[in-house]
N, C-alpha and C positions, 0 to 999 in steps of 0.2 A: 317234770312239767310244771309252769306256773302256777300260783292257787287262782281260779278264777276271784276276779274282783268284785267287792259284794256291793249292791247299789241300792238305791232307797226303794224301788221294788223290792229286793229279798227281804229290806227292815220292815217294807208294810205289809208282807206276806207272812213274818214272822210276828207282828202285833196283830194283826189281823182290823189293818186301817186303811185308808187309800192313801196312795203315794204322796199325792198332795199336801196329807195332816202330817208326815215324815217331815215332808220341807220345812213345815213350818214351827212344828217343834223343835228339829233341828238348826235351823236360822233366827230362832226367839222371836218368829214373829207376833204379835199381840191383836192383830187387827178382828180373828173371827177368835172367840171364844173355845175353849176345852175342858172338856172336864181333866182332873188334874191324875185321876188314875188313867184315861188316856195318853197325856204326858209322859207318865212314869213307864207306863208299857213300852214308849216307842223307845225312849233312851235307853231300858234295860235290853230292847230286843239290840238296840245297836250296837251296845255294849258287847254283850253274847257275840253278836257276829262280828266283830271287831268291824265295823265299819267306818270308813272317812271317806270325808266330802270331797269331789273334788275341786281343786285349787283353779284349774282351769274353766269349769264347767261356770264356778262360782265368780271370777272372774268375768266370764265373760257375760253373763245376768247383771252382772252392777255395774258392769264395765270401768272395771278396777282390780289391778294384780295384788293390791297390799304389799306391793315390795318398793322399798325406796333405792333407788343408786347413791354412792358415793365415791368422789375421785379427789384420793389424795397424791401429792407430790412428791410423797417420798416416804414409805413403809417404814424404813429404817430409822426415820430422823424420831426421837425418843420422845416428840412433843405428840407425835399424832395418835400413842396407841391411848391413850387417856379420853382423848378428844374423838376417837370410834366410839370406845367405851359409851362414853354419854349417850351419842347416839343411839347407838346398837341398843342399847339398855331403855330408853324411850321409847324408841321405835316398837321392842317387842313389848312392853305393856300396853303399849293401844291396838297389838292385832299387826305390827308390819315387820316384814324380815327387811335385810339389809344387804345389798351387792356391794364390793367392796373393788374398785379399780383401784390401783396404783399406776397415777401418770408417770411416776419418774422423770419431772418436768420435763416433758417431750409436750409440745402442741399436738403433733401426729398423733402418739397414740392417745392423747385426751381425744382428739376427735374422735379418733377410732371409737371409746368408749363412749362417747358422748352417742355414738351412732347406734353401736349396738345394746346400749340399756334403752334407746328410743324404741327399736325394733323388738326388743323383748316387754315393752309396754308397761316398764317402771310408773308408778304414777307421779312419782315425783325427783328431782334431784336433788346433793346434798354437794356444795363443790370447794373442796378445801386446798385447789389450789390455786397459788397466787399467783401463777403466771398466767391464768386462763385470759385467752384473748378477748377483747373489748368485740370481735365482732362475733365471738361464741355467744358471749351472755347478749349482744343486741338482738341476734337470732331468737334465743330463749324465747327474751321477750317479746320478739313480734311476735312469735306461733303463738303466747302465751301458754308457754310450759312451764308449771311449777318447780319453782329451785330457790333454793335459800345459801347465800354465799356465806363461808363460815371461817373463821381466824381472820379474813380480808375484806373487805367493802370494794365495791364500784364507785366512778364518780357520779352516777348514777343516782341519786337519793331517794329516790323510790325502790329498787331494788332491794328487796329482802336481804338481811345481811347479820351474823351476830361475829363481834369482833373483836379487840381487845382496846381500852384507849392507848396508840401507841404514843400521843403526844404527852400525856400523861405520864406515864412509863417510862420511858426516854429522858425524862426534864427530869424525875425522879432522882435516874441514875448519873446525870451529868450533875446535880446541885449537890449531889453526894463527894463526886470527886474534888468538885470545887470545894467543898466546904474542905475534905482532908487539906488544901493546899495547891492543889494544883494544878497548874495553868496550862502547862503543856499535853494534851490531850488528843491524844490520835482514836480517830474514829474507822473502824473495819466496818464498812454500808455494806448490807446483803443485795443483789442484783437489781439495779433501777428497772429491770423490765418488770419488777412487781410493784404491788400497790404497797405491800409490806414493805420494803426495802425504801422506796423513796419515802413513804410518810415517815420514817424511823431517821432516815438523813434531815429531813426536812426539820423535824423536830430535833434533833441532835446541835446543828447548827443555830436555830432559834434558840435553844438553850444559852449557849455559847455567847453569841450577839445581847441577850438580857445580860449577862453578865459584864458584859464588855472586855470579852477575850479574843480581840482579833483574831481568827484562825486562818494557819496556813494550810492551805491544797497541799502542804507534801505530807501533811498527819492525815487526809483525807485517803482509803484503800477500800476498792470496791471490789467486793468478792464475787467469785464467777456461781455461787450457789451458797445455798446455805447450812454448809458443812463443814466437819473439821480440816481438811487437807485442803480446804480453799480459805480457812481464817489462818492458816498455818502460812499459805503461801502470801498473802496479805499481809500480815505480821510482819513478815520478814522484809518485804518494801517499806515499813515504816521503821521498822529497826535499825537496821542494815544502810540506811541512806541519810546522811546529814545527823542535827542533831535530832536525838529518836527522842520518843516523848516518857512522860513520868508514868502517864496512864493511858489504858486503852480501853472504851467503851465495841465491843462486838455484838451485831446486830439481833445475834441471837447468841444459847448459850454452845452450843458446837463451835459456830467462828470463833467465841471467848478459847474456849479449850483450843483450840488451832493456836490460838496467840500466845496461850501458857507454852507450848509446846515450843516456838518459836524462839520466847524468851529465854526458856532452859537452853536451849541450843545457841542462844548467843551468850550465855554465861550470867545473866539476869533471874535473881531469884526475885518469885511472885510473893508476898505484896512489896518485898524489903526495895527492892529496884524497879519494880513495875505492879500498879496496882493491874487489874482488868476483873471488870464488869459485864455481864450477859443479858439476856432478855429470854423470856418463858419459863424459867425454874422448871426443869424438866427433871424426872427422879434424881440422875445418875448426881443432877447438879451439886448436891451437897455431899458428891462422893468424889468430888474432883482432890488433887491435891494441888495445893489447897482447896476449900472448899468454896464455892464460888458467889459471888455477889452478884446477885441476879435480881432481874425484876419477872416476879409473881405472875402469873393470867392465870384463874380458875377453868382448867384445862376439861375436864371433866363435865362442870356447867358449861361451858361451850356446848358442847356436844349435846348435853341435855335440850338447851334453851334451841338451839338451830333445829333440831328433828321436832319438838313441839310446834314450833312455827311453821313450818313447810305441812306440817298432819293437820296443825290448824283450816292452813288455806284448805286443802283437798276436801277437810270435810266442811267443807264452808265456815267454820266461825270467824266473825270479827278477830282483825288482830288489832291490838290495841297500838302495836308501834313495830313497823315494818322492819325498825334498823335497833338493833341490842346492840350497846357497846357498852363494852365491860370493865368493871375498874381494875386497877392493877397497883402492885406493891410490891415497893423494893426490898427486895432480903439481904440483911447486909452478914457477909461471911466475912471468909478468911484471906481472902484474895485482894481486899484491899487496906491501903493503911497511905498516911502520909507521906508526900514525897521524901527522899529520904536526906536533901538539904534540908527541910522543914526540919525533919524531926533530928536531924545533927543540930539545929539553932535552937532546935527546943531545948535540946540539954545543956546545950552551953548559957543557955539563961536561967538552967534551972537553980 
C-alpha cells in the first residue's frame, strides 16, 4: 500500500503552528514577521517527515509551472548537446526544469509539441529550430507567449533571439581559403527553407563578390538537411561534374565531413587536392581526419544567454537587448592548405 502523502497540516501538527505559518516559512515569505525558533521548528518538523510541496498545488497559486519547453531539430546533430547544456544548466539555478522535444525537422511534430508543452502550461519556450514556420512564431506572438529563438533569428527584429554572427563566420572562413590561393571554391548551402542556411549562402556569396571571384552556380550544392549523408551527397555533385573545385566551404561541420568523405571516394586527399571548411566547431570536429577548419560559436553560452533571457521576461525584468548575436572564430586545422598548383609554383620558385 502506498505511504500516505504528508501535507502542511501534518508539518503544522508536528511544530505545533497553524498551517498558514508552514506556507510561509516554506515559500520565504517575509511579509508577517516570526520569531526565528518558530522557523527552525517548522523546517526541522518538515524535514523529519520528509515532506514536499507540491509542484502542482504551487503552480497553480502563482500561476506558473517553473518548467521551460525546448525543441530542437535534431538530438543527434553533435552541435545541440552543448547548447542544452547551457540551457538546462541556467534554467536549474533560477528554480526551472527543462522539457526537452526533438522536432526531427518535421513541421508536424514541432506543432505537435508546440501544442502539447502549451497544454502542459510550460511557461515559457526555448526553440532551436531552424525550420520553424514564420506562421508558428507569428502565432507566439500574437497570444504573446514567451519564447526566445536560439542558434537562429526571425526577420522579425523584435523577436527574442540569441544567435551566432553567421555573416561574420562565413567571411572568416571564405577569406581564409582565398588568402591560401584559391579561387575555385564550391559552397555546400544547408536547406534555404531555414533562416541558418540562407544567411550562411547569402554571406558565402558576398564574400566571394568583395573579392571579385565571379562564382559559378555549378560550385553552388544545396543540401537537403544538415548532415553528413546529405554534404556527402552534395559533394559528390560538385565533384563529379565538370571542373570540381580546389576547396569546399560546408554550411556546417557534418555537411564538411560528408565532403571529406565524398573526396576520399573520388580519389582526393584532404587538404593536399581539396581543402574543406565547416561551421560550429562541434567536439568530434578536431577529431576528424584530418582535423577540421571550422568556425567557432560558444555553443554552451548560447544556451546559457537564451534560458536567461526568456526567465528574464517571465519574471518581469528589463531586458537590456531583445536580440544576442554572438561572435564567432575561425579554427584553422588540418584540412586546409593551398591549392596544390599554388603550392607546386611555390616550389618551383623556391
Amino acid at each position: 500500500m502506498a505511504a500516505k502523502r504528508v501535507t502542511i497540516t501534518d508539518v503544522a501538527r508536528a511544530a505545533n503552528v497553524h498551517p498558514s505559518t508552514v506556507s510561509r516559512v516554506l515559500n520565504g515569505r517575509v511579509e508577517l514577521s516570526l520569531l526565528p525558533e518558530t522557523r527552525e521548528r517548522v523546517i526541522a518538523a518538515a524535514t523529519r517527515l520528509g515532506y514536499r510541496p507540491s509542484a502542482l498545488a504551487r503552480g497553480l497559486r502563482l500561476r506558473r509551472t517553473f518548467t521551460l519547453g525546448m525543441l530542437v531539430p535534431d538530438i543527434t546533430n553533435p552541435v545541440f548537446p552543448s547548447i542544452i547544456k547551457g540551457v538546462e544548466g541556467a534554467a536549474y539555478a533560477r528554480g526551472y526544469h527543462l522539457i526537452l522535444c526533438n522536432t526531427d525537422d518535421s513541421f508536424e511534430r514541432e506543432a505537435s509539441y508546440l501544442r502539447v508543452l502549451r497544454e502542459w502550461r510550460v511557461d515559457g519556450l526555448l526553440i532551436a529550430s531552424s525550420s520553424t514556420a514564420d506562421s508558428t512564431i507569428a502565432e507566439l506572438r500574437r497570444e504573446k507567449f514567451p519564447f526566445v529563438l536560439l542558434n537562429s533569428a526571425s526577420r522579425a527584429s523584435d523577436d527574442p533571439a540569441v544567435a551566432p554572427d553567421n555573416r561574420l563566420g562565413v567571411t572568416a572562413a571564405l577569406e581564409h581559403l582565398i588568402e591560401l590561393g584559391h579561387r575555385r571554391i564550391g559552397l555546400i548551402a544547408a536547406p534555404q527553407s531555414t533562416t541558418t542556411g540562407q544567411e550562411r549562402l547569402i554571406a558565402a556569396r558576398a564574400a566571394l563578390r568583395r573579392h571579385h571571384l565571379a562564382h559559378d552556380e555549378a560550385l553552388v550544392a544545396v543540401a537537403d538537411s544538415f548532415s553528413e549523408p546529405s554534404g556527402y551527397r552534395a559533394a559528390r555533385r560538385l565533384l563529379l561534374g565538370g571542373e570540381p573545385p580546389t576547396a569546399i566551404f560546408g554550411a556546417n561541420d557534418l555537411i564538411a565531413l560528408g565532403a571529406i568523405r565524398a573526396a576520399r571516394e573520388a580519389g582526393l586527399a584532404v587538404p593536399v587536392d581539396l581543402s574543406v571548411v565547416g561551421f560550429n566547431d562541434i567536439p568530434q570536429s578536431a577529431l576528424f581526419d584530418p582535423p577540421l577548419t571550422t568556425v567557432h560559436l560558444p555553443q554552451e553560452e548560447m544556451g546559457v544567454l537564451a534560458a536567461s533571457l526568456l526567465i528574464d521576461h517571465l519574471e518581469g525584468r528589463s531586458l537590456a537587448r531583445r536580440r544576442i548575436v554572438l561572435e564567432t572564430e575561425l579554427v584553422v586545422r588540418g584540412s586546409t592548405a593551398p591549392p596544390a598548383a599554388t603550392s607546386a609554383a611555390a616550389m618551383r620558385t623556391a
